[in-house]
C-alpha atoms as a printed R data frame, in Angstrom:
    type eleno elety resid chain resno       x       y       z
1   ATOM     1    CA   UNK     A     1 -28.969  20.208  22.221
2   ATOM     2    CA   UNK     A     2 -26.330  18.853  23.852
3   ATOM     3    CA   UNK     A     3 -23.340  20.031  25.825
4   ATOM     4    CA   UNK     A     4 -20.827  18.324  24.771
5   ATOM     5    CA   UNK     A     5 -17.956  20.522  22.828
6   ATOM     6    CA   UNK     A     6 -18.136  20.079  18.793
7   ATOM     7    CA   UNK     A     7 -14.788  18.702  18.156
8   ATOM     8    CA   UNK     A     8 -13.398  18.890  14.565
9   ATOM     9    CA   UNK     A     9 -13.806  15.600  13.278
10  ATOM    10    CA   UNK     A    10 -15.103  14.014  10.422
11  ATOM    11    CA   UNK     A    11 -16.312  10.526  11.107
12  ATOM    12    CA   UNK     A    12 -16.619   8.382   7.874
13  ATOM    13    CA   UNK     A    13 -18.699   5.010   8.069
14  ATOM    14    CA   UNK     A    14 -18.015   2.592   5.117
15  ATOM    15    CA   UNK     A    15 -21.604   0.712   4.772
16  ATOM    16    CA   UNK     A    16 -23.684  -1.805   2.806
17  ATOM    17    CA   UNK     A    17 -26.541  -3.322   3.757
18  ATOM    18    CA   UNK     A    18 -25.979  -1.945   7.653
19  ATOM    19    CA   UNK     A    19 -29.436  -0.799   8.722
20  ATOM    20    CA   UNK     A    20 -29.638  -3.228  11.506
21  ATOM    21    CA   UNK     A    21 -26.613  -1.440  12.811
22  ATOM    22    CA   UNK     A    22 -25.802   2.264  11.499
23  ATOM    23    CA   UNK     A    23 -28.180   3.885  13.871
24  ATOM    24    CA   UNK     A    24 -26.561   3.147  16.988
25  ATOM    25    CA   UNK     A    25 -23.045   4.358  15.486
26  ATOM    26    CA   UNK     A    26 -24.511   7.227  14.829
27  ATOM    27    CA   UNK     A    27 -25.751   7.717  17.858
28  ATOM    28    CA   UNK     A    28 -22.426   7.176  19.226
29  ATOM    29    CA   UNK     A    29 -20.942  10.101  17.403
30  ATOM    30    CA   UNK     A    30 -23.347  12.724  16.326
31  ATOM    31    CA   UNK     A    31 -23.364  14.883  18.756
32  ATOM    32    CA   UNK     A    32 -19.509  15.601  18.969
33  ATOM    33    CA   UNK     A    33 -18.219  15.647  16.036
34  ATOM    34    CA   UNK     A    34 -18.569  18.360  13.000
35  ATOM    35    CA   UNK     A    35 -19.373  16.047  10.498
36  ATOM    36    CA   UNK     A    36 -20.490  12.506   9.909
37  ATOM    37    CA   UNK     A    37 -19.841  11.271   6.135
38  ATOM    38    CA   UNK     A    38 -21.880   7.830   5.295
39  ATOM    39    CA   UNK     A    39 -20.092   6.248   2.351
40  ATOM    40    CA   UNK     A    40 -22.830   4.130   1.273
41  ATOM    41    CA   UNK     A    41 -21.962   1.323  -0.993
42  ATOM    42    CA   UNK     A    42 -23.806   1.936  -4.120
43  ATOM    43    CA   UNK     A    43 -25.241  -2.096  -4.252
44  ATOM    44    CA   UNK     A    44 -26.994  -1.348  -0.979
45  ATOM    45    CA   UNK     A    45 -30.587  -2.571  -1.166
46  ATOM    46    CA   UNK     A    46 -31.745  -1.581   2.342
47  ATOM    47    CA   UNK     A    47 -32.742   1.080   4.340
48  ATOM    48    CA   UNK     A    48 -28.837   2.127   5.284
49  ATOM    49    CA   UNK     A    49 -29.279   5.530   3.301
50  ATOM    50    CA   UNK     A    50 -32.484   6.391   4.313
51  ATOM    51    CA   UNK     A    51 -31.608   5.853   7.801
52  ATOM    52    CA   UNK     A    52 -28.062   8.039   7.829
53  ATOM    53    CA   UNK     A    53 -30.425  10.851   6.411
54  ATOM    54    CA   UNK     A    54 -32.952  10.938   9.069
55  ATOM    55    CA   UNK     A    55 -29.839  11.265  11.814
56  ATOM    56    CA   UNK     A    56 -28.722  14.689   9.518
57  ATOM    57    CA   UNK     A    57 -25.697  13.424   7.929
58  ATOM    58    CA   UNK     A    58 -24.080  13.537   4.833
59  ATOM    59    CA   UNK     A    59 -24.235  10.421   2.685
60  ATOM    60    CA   UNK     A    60 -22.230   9.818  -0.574
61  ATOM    61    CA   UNK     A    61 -22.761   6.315  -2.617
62  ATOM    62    CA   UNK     A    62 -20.187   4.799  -4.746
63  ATOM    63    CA   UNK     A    63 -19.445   1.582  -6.629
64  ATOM    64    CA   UNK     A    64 -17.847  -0.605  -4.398
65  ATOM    65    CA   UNK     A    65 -13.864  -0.762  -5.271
66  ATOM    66    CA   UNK     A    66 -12.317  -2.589  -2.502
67  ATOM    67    CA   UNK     A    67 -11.889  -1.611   0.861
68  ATOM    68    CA   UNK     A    68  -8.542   0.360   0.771
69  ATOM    69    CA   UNK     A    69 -10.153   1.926  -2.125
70  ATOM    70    CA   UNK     A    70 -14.058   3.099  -0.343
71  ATOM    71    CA   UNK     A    71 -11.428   4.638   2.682
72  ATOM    72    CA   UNK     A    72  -9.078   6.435   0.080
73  ATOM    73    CA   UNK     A    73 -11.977   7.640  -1.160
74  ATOM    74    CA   UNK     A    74 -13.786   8.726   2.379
75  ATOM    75    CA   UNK     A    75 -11.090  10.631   3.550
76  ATOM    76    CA   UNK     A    76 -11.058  12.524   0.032
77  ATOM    77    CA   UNK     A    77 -14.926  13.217   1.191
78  ATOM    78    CA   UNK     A    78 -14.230  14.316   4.281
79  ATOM    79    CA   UNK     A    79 -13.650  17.997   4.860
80  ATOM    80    CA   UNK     A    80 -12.406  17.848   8.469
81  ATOM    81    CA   UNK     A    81  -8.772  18.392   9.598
82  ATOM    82    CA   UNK     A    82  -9.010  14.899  11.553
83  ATOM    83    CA   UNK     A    83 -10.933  11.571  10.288
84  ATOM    84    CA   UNK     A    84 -12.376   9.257  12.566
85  ATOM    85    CA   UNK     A    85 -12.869   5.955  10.714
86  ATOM    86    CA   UNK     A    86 -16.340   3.802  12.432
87  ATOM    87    CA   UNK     A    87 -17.762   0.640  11.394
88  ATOM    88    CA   UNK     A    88 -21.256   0.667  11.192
89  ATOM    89    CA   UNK     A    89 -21.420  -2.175  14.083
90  ATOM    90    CA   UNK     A    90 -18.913  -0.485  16.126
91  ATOM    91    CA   UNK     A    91 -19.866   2.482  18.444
92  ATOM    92    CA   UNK     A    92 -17.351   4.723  20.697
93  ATOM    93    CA   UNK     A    93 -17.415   4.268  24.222
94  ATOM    94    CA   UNK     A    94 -17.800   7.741  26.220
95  ATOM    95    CA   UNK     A    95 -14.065   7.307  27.611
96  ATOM    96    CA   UNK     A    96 -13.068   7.547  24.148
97  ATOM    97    CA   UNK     A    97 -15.217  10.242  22.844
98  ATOM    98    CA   UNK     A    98 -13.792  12.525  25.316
99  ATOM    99    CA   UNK     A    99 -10.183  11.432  24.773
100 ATOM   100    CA   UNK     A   100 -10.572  12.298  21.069
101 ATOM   101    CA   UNK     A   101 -12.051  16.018  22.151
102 ATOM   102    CA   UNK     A   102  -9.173  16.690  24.045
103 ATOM   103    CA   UNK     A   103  -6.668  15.431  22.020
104 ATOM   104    CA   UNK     A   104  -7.498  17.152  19.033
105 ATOM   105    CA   UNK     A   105  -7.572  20.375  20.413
106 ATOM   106    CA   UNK     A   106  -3.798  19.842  21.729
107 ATOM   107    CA   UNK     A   107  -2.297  17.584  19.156
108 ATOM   108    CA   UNK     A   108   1.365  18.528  18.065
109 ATOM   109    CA   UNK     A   109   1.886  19.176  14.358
110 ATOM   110    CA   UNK     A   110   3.852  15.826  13.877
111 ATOM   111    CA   UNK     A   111   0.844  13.893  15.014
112 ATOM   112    CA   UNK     A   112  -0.715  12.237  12.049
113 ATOM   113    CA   UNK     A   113  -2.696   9.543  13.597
114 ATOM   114    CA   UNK     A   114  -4.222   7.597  16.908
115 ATOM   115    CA   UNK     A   115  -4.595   3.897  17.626
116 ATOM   116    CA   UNK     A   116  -7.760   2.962  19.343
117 ATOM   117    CA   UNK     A   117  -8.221  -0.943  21.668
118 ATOM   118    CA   UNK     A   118 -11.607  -2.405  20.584
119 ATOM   119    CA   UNK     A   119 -13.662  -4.346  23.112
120 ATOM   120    CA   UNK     A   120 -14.724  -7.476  20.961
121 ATOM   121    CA   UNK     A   121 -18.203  -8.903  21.423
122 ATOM   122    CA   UNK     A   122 -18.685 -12.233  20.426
123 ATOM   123    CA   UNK     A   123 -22.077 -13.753  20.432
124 ATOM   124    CA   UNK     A   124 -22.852 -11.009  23.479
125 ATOM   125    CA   UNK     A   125 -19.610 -11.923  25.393
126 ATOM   126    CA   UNK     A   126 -16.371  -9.433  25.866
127 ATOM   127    CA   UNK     A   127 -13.161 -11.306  24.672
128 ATOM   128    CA   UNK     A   128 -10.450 -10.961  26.237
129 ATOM   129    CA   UNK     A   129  -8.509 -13.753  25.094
130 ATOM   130    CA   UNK     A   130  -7.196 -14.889  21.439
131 ATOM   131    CA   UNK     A   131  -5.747 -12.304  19.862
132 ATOM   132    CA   UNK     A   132  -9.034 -10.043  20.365
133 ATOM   133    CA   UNK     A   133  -7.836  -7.605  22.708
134 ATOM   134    CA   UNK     A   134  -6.429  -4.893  22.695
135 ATOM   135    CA   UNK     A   135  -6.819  -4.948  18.924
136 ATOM   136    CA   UNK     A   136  -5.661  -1.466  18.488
137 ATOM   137    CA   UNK     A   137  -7.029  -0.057  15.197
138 ATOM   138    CA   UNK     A   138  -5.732   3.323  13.347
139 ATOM   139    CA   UNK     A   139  -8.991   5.105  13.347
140 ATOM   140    CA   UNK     A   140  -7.630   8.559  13.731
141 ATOM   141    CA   UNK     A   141  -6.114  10.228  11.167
142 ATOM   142    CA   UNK     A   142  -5.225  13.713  10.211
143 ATOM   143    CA   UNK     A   143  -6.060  14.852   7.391
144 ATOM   144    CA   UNK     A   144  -3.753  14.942   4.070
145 ATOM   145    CA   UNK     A   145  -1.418  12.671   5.945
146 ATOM   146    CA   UNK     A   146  -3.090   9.186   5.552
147 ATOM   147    CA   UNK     A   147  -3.553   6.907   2.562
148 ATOM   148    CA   UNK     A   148  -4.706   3.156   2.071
149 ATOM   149    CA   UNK     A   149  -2.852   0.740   0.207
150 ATOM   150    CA   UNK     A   150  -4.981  -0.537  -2.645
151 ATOM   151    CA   UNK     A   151  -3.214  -3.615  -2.788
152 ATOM   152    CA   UNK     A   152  -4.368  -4.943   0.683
153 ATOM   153    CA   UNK     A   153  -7.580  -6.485   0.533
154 ATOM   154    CA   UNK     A   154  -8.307  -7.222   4.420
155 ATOM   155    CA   UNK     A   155  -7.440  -5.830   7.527
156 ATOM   156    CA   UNK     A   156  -6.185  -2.920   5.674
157 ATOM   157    CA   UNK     A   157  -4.069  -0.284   7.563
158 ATOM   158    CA   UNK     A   158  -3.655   3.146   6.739
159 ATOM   159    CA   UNK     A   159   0.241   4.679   6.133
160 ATOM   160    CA   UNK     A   160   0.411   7.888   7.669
161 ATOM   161    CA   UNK     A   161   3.461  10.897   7.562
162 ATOM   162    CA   UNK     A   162   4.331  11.812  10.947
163 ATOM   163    CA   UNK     A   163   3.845  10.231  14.158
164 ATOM   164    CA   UNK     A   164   1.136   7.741  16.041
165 ATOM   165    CA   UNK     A   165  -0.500   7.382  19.559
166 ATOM   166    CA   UNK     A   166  -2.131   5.068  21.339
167 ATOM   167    CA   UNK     A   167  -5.225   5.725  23.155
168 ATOM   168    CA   UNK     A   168  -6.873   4.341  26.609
169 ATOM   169    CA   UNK     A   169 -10.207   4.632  25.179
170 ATOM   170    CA   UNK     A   170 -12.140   1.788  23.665
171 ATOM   171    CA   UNK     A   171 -14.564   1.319  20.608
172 ATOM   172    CA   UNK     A   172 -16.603  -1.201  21.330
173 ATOM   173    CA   UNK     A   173 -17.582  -3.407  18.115
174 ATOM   174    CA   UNK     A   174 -20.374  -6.071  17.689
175 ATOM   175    CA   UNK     A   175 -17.852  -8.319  16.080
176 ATOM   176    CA   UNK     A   176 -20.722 -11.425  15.725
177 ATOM   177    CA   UNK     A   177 -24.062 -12.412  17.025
178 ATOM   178    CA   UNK     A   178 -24.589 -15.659  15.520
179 ATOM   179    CA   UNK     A   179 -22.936 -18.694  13.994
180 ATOM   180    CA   UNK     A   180 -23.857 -17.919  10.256
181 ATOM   181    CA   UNK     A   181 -22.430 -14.326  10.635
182 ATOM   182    CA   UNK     A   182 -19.440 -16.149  11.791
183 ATOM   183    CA   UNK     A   183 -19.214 -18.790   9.098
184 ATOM   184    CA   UNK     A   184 -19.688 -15.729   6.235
185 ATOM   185    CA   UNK     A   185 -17.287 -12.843   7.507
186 ATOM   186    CA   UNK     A   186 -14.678 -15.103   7.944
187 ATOM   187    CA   UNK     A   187 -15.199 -16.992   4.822
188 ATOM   188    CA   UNK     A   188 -14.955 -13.360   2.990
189 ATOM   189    CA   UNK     A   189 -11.916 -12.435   4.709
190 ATOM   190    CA   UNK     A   190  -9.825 -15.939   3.484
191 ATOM   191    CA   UNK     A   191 -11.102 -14.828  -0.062
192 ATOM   192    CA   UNK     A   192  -9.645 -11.191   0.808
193 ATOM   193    CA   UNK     A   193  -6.094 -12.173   1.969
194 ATOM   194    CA   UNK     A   194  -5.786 -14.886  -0.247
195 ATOM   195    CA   UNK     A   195  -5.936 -12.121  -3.273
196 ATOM   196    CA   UNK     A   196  -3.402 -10.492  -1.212
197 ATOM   197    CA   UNK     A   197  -1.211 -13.412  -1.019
198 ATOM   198    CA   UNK     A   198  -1.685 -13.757  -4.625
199 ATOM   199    CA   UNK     A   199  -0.809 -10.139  -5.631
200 ATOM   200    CA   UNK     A   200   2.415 -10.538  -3.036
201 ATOM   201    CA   UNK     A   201   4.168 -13.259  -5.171
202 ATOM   202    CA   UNK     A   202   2.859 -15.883  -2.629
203 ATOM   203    CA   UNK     A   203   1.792 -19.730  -3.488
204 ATOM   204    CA   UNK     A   204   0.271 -22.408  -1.400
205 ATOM   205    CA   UNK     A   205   2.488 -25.187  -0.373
206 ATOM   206    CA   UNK     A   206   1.179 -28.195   0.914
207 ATOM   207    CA   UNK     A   207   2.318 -28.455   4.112
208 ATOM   208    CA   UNK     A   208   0.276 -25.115   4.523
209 ATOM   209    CA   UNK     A   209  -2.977 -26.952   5.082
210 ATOM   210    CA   UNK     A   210  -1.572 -28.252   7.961
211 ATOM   211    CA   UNK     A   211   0.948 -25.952   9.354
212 ATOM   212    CA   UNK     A   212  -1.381 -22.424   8.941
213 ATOM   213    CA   UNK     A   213  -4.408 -23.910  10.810
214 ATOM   214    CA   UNK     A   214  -2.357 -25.497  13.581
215 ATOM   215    CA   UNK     A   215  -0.399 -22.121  14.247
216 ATOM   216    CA   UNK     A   216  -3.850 -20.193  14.202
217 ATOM   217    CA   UNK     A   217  -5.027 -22.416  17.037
218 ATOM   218    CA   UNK     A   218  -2.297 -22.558  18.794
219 ATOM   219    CA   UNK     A   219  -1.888 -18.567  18.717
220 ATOM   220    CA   UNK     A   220  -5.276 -18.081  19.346
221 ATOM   221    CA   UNK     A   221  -6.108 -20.765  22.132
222 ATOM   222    CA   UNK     A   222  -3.249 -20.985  23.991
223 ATOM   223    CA   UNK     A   223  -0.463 -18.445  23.392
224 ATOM   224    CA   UNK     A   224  -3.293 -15.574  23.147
225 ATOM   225    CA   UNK     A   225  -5.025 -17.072  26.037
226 ATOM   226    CA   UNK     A   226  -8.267 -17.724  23.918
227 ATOM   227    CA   UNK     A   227  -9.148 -20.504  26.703
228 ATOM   228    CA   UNK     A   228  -9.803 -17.692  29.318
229 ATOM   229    CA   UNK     A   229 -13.303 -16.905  26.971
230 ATOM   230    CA   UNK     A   230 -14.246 -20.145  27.402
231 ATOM   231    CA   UNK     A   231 -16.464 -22.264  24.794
232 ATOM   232    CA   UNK     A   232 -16.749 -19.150  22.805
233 ATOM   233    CA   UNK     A   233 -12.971 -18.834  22.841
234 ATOM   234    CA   UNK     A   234 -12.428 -22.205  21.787
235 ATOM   235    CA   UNK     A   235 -15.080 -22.426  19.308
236 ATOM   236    CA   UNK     A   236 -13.335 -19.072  17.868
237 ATOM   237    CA   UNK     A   237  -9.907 -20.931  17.689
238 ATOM   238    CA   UNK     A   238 -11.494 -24.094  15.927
239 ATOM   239    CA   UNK     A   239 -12.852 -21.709  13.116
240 ATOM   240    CA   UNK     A   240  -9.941 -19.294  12.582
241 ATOM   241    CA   UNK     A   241  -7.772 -22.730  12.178
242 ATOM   242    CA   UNK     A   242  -9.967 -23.514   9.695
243 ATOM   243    CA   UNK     A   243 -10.092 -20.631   8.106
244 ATOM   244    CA   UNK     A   244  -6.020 -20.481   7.894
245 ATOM   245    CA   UNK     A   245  -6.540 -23.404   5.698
246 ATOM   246    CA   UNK     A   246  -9.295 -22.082   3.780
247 ATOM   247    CA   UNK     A   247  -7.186 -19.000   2.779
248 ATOM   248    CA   UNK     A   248  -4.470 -21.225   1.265
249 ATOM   249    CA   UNK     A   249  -7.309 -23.308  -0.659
250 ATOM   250    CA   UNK     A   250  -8.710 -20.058  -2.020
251 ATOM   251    CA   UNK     A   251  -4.727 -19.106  -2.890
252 ATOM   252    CA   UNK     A   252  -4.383 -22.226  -4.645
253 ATOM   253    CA   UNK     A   253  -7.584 -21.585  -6.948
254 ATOM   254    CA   UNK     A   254  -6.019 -18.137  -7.895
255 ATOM   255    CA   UNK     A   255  -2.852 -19.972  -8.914
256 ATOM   256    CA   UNK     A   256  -4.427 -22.697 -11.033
257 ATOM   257    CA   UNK     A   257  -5.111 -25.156  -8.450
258 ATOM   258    CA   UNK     A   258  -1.407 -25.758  -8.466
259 ATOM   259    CA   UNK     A   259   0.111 -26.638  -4.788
């Protein structure tokens, strides 16, 4: 058994279809934190489940309702007085894991959450250009004073009562190991924050098609320094232009096709 102080957290990992990943999470955390809670989406047809109970931790399947909705619900599963929100391709770094000992054990009262930098890996290469670092995240939250706002469909962001940190340690995530990874996720998230868009009031014009992609690349090749990663970095800003376009197409459909 190891050393290392039990700190009391609950970790939640949101998964589907993760078996390629969830075992090195939960590696990651295991052995420092009180509780690990596998939210397990309940469409899953690999070995995800099977593999969260041979590591000893608690698994819970539901119907898939959204993203803000699956981490409203986690943190109602989670019995800790601090939740530490994981991806199943992420894993903490040790800097991190002991930041997130100590910090609980002397956080003030007003503290609701932490921000955490995540090192990006993109097709086994660290980013440090365009846009992907820091990329602080809200992972930590305390208990009772978080919720998710159903109404954001991507890159959702918890509201918290009381105040925020930012830590020095990193998680590190597998952001995307091959091209049709690349092509899917970001596909999905254009379908995502177009419904936002939608639900916001938002329509597409047509000088978006235009406009949004060349801002993207812009932002992430040059003002973000994407060129520093090089042909990965620039390959990244070619599809995240695209993308920016694709979200407005995708908006348009949800409007009638009207632009």
């Amino acid at each position: 058994m190891s050393s290392i102080a039990v700190a009391p957290i609950s970790v939640a990992i949101i998964a589907k279809n993760e078996a390629k990943h969830l075992a090195a999470a939960l590696a990651s955390v295991t052995e420092w934190v009180a509780e690990v809670v596998v939210l397990v989406d309940a469409s899953t047809t690999d070995d995800t489940a099977a593999i969260a109970l041979a590591h000893g931790v608690r698994v819970e399947s539901a119907p898939w309702r959204g993203f803000p909705n699956q981490r409203n619900l986690a943190l109602e599963l989670c019995r800790q007085p601090w939740i530490f929100f994981l991806d199943a391709d992420e894993r903490v770094e040790p800097a991190l894991r002991q930041e997130l000992i100590d910090l609980v054990k002397t956080a003030p009262a007003k503290l609701a959450g932490a921000w955490v930098p995540r090192h990006n890996v993109f097709f086994g290469r660290v980013l440090v250009g365009g846009g992907w670092y820091p990329d602080r995240q809200l992972r930590l939250l305390r208990r009772g004073a978080a919720h998710y706002d159903p109404a954001r469909a991507v890159h959702e962001v918890a509201t918290v009562s009381g105040d925020t940190i930012v830590l020095q340690g990193h998680i590190r995530h597998l952001n995307i190991e091959s091209f049709g990874e690349l092509w899917r996720k970001q596909a999905d998230y254009a379908r995502r924050e177009a419904q936002t868009f939608h639900r916001e009031g938002r329509r597409t014009r047509l000088r978006n098609y235009i406009g949004a992609p060349l801002r993207e690349f812009r932002s992430r090749y040059l003002t973000n320094g994407g060129w520093r990663d090089g042909w990965v970095g620039f390959v990244l800003a070619l599809v995240m232009a695209w993308y920016a376009a694709q979200t407005f197409v995708y908006l348009a459909r949800l409007d009638g096709g009207r632009a």
